[in-house]
N, C-alpha and C positions, 0 to 999 in steps of 0.2 A: 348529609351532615349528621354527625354523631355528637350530642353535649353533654355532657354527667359531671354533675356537682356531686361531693360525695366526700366522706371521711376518708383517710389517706394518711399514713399507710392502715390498711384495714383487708378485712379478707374479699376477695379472692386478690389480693394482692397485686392487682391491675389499676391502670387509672393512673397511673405519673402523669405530669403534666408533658413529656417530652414524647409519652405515645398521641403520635399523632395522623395515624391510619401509614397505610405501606401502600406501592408499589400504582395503581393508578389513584388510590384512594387517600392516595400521600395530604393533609391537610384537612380532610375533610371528620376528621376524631379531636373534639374539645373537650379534654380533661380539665376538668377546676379543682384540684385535690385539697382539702380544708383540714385543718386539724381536728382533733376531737375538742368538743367544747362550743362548738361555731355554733349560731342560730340563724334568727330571721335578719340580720343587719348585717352580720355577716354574706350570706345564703342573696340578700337581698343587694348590696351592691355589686357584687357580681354578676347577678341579672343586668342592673341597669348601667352597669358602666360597661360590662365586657360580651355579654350573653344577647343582651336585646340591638346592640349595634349588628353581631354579628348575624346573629338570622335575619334582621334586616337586609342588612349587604347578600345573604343567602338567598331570597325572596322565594320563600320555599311553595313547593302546592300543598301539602300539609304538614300540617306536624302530630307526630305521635308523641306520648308522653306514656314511659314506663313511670306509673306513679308511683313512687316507692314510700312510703310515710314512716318507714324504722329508724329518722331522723328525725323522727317526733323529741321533745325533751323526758318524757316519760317512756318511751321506748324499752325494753328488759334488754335489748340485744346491741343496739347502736350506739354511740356516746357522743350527739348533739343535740341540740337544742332549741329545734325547730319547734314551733307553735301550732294550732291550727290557724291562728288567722297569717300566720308565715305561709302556709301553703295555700292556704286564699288566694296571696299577695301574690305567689309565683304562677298561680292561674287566673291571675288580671293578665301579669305580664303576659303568657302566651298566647290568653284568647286574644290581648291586642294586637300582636303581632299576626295571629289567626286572621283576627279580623280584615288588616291592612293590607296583607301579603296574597291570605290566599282564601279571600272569601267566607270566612269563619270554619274553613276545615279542620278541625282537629279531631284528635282521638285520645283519649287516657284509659290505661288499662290499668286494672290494679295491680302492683309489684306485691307491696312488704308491706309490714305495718303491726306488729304484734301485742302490741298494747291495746286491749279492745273499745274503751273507753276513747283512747286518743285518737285510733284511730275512725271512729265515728265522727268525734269532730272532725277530726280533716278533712275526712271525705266531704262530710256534711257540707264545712266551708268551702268546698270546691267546688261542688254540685250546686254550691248558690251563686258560686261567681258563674261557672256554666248555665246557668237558667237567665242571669239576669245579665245583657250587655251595657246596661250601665255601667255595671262594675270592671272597672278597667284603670283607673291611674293613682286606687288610696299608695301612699308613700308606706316604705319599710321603716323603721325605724333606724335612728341614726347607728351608725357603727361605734365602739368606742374607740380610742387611740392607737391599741394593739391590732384590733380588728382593720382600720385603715391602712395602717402599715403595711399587716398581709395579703388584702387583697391592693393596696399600689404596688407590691411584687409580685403579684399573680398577674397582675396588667399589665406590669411594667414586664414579666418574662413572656406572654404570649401576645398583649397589645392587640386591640380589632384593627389596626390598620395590618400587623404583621399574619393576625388570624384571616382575615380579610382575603390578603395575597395567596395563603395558602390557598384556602378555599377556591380563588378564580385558577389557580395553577391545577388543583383537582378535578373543578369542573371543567376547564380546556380538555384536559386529558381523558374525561367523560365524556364529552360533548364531538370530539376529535376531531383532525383537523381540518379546517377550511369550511367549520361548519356554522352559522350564524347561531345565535344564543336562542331564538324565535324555534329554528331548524329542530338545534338540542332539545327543547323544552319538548315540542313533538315526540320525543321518542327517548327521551332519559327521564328519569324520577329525579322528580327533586325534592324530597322526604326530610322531613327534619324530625329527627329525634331525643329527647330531651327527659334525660335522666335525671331527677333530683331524689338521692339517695342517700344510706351510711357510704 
């Protein structure tokens, strides 16, 4: 599984929401394309109403995290408006899912991040939710009305039940056929990677 939240359209010009991997990998690429402007309530319901069902239903053995922070709100290069305690809040969410899924595996590598101030807190606040497993369920802040909107069409067009379905029709086709899910898991990666980007 592939996830990237991310400004849209923006460069490199990838990421629509209707790329959704090819050929046996068909379902397993979640685009969340945002506009420019979005923050942590934005950025933050989309975790939890679209993003944390779906690697749930995924039950990954780890997850990687390209950590990209040039959706910082000070950012020189990006046009969102992410926080550092927003990037906090998105590394509650995975380490929970870390935690629940696959034994606390994860990984984050550093991506982006060009503001150097900003991007110290980020890190900062990330590196304290990765030290401390308490930290695992502070709330995003509310979204406002416009913000609701767009992400109940970003739901409403990809939906974790319809996300969901892709993904078991990508894993079938991973896993191939006649083969038990236990069988799969033996011998396919099940790697979750999660993008939070411009």
């Amino acid at each position: 599984l592939f996830a990237s939240l991310h400004q849209f359209p923006f460069y490199p010009g990838t990421g629509a929401i209707d790329e959704q991997g090819r050929d046996a990998g068909l379902g397993a690429t979640l685009n969340l394309p945002l506009p420019q402007g979005c923050g942590d309530a934005e950025y933050g319901a989309l975790f939890d109403h679209l993003l944390v069902p779906v690697l749930r239903s995924f039950e990954p053995e780890i997850i990687l995290v390209s950590a990209g922070f040039d959706a910082h709100e000070r950012d020189p290069l990006g046009g969102m408006n992410v926080t550092a305690r927003g990037f906090g809040l998105f590394a509650q969410r995975l380490c929970a899912i870390a935690d629940e899924a696959c034994e606390g595996r994860i990984v984050l590598a550093l991506e982006g991040g060009y503001d150097l101030d900003a991007l110290e807190a980020s890190v900062g606040e990330t590196v304290r939710v990765l030290s401390d497993p308490t930290l695992r369920a502070d709330e995003f802040p509310a979204p406002s009305e416009p913000a609701r909107e767009l992400v109940a069409t970003l739901v409403e067009e990809v939906g974790p039940d319809e996300a969901a379905q892709l993904l078991e029709m990508a894993a079938g086709k991973l896993r191939g056929a006649g083969r038990s899910h236990k069988q799969a898991a033996a011998h396919e990666d099940r790697t979750t990677t999660v993008r939070p980007r411009v």
